[in-house]
C-alpha positions as CSV (number, residue, x, y, z in Angstrom):
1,X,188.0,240.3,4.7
2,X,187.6,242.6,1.9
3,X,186.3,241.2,-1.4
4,X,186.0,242.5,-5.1
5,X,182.4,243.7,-5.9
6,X,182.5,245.0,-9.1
7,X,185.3,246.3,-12.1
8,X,185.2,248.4,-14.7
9,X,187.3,250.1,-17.6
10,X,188.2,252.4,-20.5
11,X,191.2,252.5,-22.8
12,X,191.8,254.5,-25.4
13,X,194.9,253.6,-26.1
14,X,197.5,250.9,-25.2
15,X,200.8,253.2,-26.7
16,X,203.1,256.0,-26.4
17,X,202.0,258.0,-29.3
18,X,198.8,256.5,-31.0
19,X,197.1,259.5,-30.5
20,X,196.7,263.3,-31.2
21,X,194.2,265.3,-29.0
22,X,194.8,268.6,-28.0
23,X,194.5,270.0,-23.9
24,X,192.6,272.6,-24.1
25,X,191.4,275.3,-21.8
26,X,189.3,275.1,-18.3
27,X,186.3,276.5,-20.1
28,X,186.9,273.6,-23.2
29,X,187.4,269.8,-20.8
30,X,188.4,267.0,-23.0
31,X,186.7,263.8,-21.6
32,X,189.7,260.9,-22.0
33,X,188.2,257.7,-20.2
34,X,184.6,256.8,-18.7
35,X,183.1,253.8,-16.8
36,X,180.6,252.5,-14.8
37,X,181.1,250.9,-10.8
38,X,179.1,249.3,-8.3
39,X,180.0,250.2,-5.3
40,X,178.2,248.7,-1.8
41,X,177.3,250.1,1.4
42,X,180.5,250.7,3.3
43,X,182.4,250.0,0.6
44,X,185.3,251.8,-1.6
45,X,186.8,252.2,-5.3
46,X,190.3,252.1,-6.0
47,X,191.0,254.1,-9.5
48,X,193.7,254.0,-11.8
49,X,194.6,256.0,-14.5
50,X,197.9,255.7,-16.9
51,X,197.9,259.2,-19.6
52,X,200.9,260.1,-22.0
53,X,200.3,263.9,-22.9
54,X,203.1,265.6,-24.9
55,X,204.5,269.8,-24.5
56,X,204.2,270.9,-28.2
57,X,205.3,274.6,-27.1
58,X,206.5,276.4,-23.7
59,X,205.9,274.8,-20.4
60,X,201.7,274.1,-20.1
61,X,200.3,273.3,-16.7
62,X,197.8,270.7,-17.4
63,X,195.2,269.1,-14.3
64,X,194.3,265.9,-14.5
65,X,190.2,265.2,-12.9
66,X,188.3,262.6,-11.6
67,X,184.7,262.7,-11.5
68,X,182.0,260.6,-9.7
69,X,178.6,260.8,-11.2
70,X,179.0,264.4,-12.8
71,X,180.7,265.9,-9.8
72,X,184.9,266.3,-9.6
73,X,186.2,264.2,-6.5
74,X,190.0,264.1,-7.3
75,X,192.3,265.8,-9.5
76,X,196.5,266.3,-10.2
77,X,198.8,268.9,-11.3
78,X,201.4,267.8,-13.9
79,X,203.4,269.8,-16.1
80,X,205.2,269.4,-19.3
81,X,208.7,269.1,-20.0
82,X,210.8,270.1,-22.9
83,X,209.2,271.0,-26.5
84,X,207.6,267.4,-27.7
85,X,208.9,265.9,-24.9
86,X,206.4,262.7,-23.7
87,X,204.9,263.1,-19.8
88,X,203.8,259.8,-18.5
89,X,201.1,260.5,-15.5
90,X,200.0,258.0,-13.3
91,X,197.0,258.5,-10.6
92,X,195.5,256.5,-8.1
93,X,192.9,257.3,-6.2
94,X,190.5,255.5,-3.5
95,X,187.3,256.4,-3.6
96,X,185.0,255.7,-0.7
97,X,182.0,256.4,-2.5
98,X,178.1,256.2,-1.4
99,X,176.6,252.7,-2.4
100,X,175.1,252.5,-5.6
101,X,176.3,252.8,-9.5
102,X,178.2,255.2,-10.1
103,X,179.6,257.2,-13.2
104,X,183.7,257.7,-13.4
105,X,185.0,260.0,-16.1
106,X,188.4,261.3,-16.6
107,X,188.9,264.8,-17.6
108,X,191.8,267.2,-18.6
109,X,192.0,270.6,-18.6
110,X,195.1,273.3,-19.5
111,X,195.2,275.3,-16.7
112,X,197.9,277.3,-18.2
113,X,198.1,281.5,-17.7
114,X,198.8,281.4,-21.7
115,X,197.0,278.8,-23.4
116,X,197.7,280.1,-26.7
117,X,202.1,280.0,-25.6
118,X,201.7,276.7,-23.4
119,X,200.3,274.1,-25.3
120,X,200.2,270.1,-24.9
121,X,198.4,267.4,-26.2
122,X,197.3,263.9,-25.8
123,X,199.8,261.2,-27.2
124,X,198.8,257.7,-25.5
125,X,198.2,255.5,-23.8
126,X,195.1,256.3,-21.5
127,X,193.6,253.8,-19.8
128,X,191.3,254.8,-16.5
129,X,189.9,251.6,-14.2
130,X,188.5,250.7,-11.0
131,X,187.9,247.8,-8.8
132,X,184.8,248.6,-6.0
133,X,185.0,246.2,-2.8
134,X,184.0,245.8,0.1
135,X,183.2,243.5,3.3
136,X,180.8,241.0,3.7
């Protein structure tokens, strides 16, 4: 039987459109969400992740990372839709990290071939969480 070890959480925002940050480019990562898990020796994380990011001009490609402790273990692909047009993105990922504390942090990243003609920005909610467990 598996059991819940350890949770952890970051939200930024609770609603559509509370906030303003622009995507920018691979070389410029915004950080969205970060937070710490436990995870034990055989054990997994299950992450979630709910982001709201908004076209404000052409069609930007915008990727979506996970990373454990510094290092990117997951990431998406979405892409905007018509000129301020809302995106909701959802991601789940399982994690079958080594045991031990680890660092989560949510990054995104334009990945557009024209930044400058493809842009898109953060509009809410973001909320990034995990739940470690294992068996014992």
């Amino acid at each position: 039987m598996a059991y819940v070890i350890d949770r952890g959480s970051s939200v930024a925002s609770t609603g559509t459109e509370t906030l303003s940050i622009p995507i920018l480019s691979p070389a410029d990562p915004v950080g969205l969400a970060n937070f710490g898990l436990y995870t034990p020796d055989g054990g997994s994380a299950l992450l979630n992740a709910t982001v709201g990011f908004q076209t404000t001009l052409g069609i930007p490609n915008v990727v979506f990372t996970i990373y454990r402790d510094g290092q990117p273990i997951f990431n998406v692909g979405a892409s905007g839709l018509a000129v301020q047009a809302i995106t909701p993105v959802n991601i789940s990922f399982l994690d079958n990290a080594p045991q031990g504390y680890h660092s989560y942090l949510l990054v995104v990243t334009n990945n557009s071939t024209n930044v400058l003609l493809n842009t898109a920005s953060i509009t809410g909610p973001v909320s990034f969480s995990g739940v470690s467990f294992g068996d014992y």
